[in-house]
SEKE-464409 format. One record per atom (N, C-alpha, C): atom name; x, y, z; residue number from 1. Coordinates in steps of 0.1 Angstrom, whole numbers. Example, Ala and Ser with C-alpha at 12.3 -4.5 7.8 and 13.67 -1.06 7.14 Angstrom:
REM residues 2
<"N",<132,-57,78>,1>;
<"CA",<123,-45,78>,1>;
<"C",<132,-33,78>,1>;
<"N",<128,-22,71>,2>;
<"CA",<137,-11,71>,2>;
<"C",<129,0,79>,2>;
//
This chain:
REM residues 144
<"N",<149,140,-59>,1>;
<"CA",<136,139,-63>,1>;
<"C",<136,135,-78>,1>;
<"N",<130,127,-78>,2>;
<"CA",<122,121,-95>,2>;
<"C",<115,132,-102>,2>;
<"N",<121,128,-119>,3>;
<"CA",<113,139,-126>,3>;
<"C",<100,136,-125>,3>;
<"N",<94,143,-123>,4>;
<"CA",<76,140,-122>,4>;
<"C",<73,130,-133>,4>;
<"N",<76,138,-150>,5>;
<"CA",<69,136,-159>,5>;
<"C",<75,119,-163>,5>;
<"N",<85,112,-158>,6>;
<"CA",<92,102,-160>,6>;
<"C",<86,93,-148>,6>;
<"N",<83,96,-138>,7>;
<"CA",<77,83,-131>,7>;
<"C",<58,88,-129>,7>;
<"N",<52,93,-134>,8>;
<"CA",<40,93,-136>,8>;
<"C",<36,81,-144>,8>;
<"N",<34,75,-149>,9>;
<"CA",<31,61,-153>,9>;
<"C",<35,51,-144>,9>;
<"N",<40,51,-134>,10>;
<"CA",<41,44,-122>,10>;
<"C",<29,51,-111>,10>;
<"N",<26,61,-111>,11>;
<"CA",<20,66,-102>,11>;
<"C",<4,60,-111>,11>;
<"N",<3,64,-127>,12>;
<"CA",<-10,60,-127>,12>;
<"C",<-15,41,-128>,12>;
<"N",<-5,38,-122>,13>;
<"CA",<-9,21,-125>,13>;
<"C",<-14,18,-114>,13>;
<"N",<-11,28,-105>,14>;
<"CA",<-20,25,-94>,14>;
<"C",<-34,36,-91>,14>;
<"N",<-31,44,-100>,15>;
<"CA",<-45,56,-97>,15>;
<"C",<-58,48,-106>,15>;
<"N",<-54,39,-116>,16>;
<"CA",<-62,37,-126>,16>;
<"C",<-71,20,-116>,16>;
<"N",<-64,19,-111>,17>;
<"CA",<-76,5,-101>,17>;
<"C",<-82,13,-89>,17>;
<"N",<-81,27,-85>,18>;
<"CA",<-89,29,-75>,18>;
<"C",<-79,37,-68>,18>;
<"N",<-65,35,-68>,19>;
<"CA",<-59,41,-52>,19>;
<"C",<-56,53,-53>,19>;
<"N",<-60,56,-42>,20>;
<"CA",<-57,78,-42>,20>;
<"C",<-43,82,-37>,20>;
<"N",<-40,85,-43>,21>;
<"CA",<-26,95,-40>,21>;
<"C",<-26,104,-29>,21>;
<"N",<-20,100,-21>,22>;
<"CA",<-13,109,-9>,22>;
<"C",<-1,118,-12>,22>;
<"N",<-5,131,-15>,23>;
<"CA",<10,141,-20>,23>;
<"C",<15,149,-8>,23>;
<"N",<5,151,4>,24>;
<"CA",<7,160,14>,24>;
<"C",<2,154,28>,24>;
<"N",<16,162,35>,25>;
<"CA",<14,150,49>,25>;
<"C",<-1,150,54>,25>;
<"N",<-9,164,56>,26>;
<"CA",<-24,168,59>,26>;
<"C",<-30,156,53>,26>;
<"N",<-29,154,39>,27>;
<"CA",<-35,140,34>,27>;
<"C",<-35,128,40>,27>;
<"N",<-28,126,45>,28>;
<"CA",<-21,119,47>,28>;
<"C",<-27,115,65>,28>;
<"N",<-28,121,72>,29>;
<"CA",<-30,126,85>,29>;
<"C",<-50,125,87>,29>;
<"N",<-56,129,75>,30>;
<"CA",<-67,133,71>,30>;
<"C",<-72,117,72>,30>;
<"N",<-64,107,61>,31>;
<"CA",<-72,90,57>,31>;
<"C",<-69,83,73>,31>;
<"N",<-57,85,75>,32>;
<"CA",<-56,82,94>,32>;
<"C",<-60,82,101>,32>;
<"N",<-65,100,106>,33>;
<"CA",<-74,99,119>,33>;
<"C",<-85,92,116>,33>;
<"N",<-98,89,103>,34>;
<"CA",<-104,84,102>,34>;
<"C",<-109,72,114>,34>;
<"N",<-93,61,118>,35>;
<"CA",<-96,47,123>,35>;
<"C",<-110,41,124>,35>;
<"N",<-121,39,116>,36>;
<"CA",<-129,29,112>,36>;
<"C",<-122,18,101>,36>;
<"N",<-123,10,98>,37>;
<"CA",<-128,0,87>,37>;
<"C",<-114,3,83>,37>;
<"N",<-112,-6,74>,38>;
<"CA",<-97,-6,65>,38>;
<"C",<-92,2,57>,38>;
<"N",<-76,-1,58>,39>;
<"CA",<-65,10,49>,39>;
<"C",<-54,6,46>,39>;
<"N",<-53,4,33>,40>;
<"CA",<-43,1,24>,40>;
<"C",<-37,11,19>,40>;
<"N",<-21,16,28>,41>;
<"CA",<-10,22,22>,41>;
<"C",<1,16,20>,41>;
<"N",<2,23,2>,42>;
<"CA",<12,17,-3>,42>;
<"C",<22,25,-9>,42>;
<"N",<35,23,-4>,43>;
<"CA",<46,34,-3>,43>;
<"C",<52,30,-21>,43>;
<"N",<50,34,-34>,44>;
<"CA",<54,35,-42>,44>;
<"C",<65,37,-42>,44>;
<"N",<75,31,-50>,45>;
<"CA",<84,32,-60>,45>;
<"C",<87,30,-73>,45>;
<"N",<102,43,-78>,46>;
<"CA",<104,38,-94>,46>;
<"C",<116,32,-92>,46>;
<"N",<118,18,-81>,47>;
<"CA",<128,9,-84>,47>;
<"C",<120,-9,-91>,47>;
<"N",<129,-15,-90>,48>;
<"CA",<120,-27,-106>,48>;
<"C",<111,-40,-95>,48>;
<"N",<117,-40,-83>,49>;
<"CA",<110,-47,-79>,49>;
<"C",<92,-39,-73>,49>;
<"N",<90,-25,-75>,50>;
<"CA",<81,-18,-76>,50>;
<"C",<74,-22,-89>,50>;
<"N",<80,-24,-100>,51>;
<"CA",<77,-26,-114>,51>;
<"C",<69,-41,-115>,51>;
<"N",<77,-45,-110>,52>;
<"CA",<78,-59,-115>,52>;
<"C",<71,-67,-105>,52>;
<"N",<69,-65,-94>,53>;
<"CA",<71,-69,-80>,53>;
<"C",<55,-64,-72>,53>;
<"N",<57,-54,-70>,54>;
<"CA",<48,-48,-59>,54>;
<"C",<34,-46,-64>,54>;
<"N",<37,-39,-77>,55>;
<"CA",<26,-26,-82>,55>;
<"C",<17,-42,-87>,55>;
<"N",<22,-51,-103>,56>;
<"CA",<17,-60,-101>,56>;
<"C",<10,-69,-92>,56>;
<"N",<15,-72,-78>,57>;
<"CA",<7,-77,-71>,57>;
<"C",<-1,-68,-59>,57>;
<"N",<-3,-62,-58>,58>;
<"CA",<-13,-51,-57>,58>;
<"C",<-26,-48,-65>,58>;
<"N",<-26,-46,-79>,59>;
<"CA",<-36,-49,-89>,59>;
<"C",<-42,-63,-89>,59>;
<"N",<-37,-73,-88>,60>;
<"CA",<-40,-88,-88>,60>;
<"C",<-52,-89,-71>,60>;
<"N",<-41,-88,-65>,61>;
<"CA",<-49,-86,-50>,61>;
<"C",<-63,-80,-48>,61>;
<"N",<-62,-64,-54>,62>;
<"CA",<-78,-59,-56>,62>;
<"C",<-87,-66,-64>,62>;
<"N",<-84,-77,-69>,63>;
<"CA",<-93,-84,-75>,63>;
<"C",<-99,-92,-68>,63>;
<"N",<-97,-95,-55>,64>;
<"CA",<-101,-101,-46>,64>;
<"C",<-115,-98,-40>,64>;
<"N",<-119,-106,-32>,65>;
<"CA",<-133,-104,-31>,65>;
<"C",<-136,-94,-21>,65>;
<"N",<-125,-96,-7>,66>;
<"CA",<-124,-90,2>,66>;
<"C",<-111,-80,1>,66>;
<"N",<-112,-67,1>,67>;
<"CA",<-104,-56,2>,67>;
<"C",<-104,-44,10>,67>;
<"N",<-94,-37,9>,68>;
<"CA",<-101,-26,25>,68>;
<"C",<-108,-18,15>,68>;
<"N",<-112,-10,25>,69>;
<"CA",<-122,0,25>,69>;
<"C",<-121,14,16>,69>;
<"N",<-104,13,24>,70>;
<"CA",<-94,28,17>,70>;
<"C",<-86,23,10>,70>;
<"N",<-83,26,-2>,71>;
<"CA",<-73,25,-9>,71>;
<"C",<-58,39,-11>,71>;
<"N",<-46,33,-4>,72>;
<"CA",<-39,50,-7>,72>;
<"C",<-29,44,-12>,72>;
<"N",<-16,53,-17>,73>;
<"CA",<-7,53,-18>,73>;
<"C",<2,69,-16>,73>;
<"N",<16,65,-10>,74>;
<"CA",<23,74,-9>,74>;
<"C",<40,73,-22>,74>;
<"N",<43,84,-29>,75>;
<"CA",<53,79,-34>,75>;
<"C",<68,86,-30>,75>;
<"N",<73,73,-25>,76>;
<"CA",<89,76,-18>,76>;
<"C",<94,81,-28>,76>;
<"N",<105,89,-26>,77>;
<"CA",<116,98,-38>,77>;
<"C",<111,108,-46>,77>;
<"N",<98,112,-42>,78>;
<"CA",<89,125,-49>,78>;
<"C",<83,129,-38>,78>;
<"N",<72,125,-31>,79>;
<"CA",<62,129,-23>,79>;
<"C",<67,127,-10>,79>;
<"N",<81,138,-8>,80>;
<"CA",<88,132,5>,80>;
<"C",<73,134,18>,80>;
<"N",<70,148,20>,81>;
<"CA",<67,149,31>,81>;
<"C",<52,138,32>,81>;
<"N",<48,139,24>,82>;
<"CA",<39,129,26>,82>;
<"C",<44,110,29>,82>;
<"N",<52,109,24>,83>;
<"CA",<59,90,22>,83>;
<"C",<65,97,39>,83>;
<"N",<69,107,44>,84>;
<"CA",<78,104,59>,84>;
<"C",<68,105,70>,84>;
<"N",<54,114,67>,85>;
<"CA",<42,111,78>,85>;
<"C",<36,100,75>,85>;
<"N",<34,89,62>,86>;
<"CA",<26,77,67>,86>;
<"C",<37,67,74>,86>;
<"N",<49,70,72>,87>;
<"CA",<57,60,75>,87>;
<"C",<58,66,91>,87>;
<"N",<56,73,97>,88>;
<"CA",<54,80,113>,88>;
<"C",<44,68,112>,88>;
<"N",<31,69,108>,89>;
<"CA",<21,59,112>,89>;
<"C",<25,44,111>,89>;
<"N",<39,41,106>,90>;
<"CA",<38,25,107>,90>;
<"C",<47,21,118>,90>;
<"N",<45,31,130>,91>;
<"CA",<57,27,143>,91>;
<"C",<73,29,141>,91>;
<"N",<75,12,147>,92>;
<"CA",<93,14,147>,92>;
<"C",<95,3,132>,92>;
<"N",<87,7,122>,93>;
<"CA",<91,-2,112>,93>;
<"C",<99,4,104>,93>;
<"N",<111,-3,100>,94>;
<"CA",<124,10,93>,94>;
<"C",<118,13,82>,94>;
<"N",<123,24,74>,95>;
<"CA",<116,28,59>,95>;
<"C",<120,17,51>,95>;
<"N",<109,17,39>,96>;
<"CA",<110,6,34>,96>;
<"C",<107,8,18>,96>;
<"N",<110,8,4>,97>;
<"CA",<105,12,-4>,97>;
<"C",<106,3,-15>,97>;
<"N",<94,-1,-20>,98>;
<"CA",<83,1,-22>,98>;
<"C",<78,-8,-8>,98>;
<"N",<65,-7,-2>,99>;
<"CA",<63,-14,11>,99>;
<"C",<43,-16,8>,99>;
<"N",<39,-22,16>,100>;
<"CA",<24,-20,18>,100>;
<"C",<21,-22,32>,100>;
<"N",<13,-16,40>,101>;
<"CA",<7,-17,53>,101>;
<"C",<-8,-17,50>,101>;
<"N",<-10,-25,60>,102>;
<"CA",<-27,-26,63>,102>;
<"C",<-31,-22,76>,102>;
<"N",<-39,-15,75>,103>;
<"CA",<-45,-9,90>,103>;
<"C",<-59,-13,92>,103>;
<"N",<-63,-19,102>,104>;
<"CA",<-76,-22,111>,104>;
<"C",<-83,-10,121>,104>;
<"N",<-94,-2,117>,105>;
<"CA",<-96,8,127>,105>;
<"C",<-86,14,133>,105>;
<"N",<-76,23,123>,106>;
<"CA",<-65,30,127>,106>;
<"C",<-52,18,134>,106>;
<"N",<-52,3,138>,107>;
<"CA",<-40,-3,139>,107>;
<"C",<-32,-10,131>,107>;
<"N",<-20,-10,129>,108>;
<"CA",<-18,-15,114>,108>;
<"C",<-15,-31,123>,108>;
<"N",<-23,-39,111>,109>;
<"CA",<-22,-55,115>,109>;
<"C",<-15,-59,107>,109>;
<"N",<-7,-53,93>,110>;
<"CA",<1,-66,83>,110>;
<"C",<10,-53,75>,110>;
<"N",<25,-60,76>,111>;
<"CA",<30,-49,66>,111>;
<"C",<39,-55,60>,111>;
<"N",<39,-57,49>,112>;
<"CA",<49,-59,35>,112>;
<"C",<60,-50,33>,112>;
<"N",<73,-57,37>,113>;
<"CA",<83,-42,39>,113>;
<"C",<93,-48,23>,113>;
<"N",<100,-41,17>,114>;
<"CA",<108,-45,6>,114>;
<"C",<114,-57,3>,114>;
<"N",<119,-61,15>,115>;
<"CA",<128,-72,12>,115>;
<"C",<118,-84,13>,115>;
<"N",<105,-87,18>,116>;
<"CA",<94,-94,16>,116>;
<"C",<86,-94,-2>,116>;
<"N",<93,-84,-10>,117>;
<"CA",<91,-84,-20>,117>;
<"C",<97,-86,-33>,117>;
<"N",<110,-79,-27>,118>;
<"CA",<120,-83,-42>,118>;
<"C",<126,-91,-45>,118>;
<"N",<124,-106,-34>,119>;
<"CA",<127,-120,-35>,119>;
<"C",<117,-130,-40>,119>;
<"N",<102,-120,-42>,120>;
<"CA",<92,-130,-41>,120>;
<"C",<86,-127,-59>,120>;
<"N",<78,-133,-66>,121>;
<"CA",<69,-131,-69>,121>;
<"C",<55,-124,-75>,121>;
<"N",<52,-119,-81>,122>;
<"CA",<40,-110,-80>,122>;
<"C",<24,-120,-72>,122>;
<"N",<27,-125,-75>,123>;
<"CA",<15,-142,-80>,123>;
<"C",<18,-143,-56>,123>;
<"N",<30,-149,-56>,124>;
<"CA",<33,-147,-43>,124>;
<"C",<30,-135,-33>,124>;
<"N",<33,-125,-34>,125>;
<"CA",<28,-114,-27>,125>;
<"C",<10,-110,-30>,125>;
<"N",<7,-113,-42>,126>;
<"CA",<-7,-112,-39>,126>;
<"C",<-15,-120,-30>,126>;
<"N",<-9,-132,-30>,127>;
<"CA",<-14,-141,-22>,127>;
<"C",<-7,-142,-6>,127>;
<"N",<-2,-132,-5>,128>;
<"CA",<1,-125,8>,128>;
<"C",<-7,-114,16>,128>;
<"N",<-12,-106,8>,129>;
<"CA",<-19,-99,8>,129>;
<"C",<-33,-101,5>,129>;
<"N",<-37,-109,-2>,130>;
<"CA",<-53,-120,-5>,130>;
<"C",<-55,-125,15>,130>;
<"N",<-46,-131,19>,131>;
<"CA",<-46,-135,30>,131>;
<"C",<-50,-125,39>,131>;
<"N",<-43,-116,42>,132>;
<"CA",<-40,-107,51>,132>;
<"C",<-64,-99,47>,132>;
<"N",<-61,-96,35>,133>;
<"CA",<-73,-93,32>,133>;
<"C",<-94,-99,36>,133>;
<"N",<-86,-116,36>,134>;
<"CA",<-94,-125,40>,134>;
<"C",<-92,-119,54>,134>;
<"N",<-86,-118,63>,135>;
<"CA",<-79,-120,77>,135>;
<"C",<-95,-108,81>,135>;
<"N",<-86,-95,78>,136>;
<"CA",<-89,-84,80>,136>;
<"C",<-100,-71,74>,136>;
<"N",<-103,-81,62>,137>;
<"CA",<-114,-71,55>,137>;
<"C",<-123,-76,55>,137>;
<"N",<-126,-87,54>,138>;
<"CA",<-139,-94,53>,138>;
<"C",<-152,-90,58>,138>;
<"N",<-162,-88,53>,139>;
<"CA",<-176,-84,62>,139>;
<"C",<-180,-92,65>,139>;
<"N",<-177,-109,65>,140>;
<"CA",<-185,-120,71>,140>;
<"C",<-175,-130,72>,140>;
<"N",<-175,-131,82>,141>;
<"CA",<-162,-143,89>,141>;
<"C",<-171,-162,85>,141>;
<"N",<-163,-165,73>,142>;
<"CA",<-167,-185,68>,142>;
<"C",<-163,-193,79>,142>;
<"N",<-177,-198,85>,143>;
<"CA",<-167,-212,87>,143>;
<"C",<-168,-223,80>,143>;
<"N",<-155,-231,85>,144>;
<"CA",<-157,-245,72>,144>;
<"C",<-161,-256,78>,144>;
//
């Protein structure tokens, strides 16, 4: 486990745009059964492509017009029991850290697993996720 007081500035770079912290599996279980409207979980990490990589484009993305509904995150290497029940919710997808999933009325339709990240971009993964967001959040479907 991570010292708390050393990766909390990772945890608030994402508390400070909206996303709520998942510390306990119940939490966790609670934004889930929900299945209406959209959910963005995002498996935190304090490794650099989390730094550099994920958390960045995540912040960029919410700037988007179209975003889900729920905003979470879970953090791997601290928040075990909660990071091992949302990752129950993402099927047979292996663990993955730092990762992002998107859920549609409780089914997950798009998931950004690590190695989709630490080769890419920030600029690139938001516009992975911009997509995914257009796809699946939108309140009014454009035609051209």
């Amino acid at each position: 486990m991570y010292d708390p007081v050393a990766i909390q500035p990772f945890r608030d770079e994402l508390t400070k745009i909206g996303i709520r912290e998942l510390r306990k599996s119940a939490e966790v279980d609670e934004v889930m059964n929900q299945k209406k409207g959209t959910l963005l979980v995002v498996v935190n990490s304090v490794c650099g492509c989390a730094a550099g990589r994920a958390r960045p484009a995540i912040t960029k993305a919410l700037q988007h017009p179209n975003k889900p509904d729920v905003l979470t995150s879970v953090f791997a290497g601290q928040d075990m029991e909660a990071t091992a029940r949302a990752r129950e919710w993402f099927g047979q997808i292996p663990p993955s850290s730092p990762s992002v999933a998107l859920f549609k009325d409780g089914e997950l339709v798009h998931f950004i697993p690590r190695f989709r990240i630490e080769n890419r971009d920030a600029d690139a993964i938001a516009a992975d996720l911009t997509s995914a967001f257009d796809e699946y959040c939108a309140t009014e479907k454009v035609s051209v």
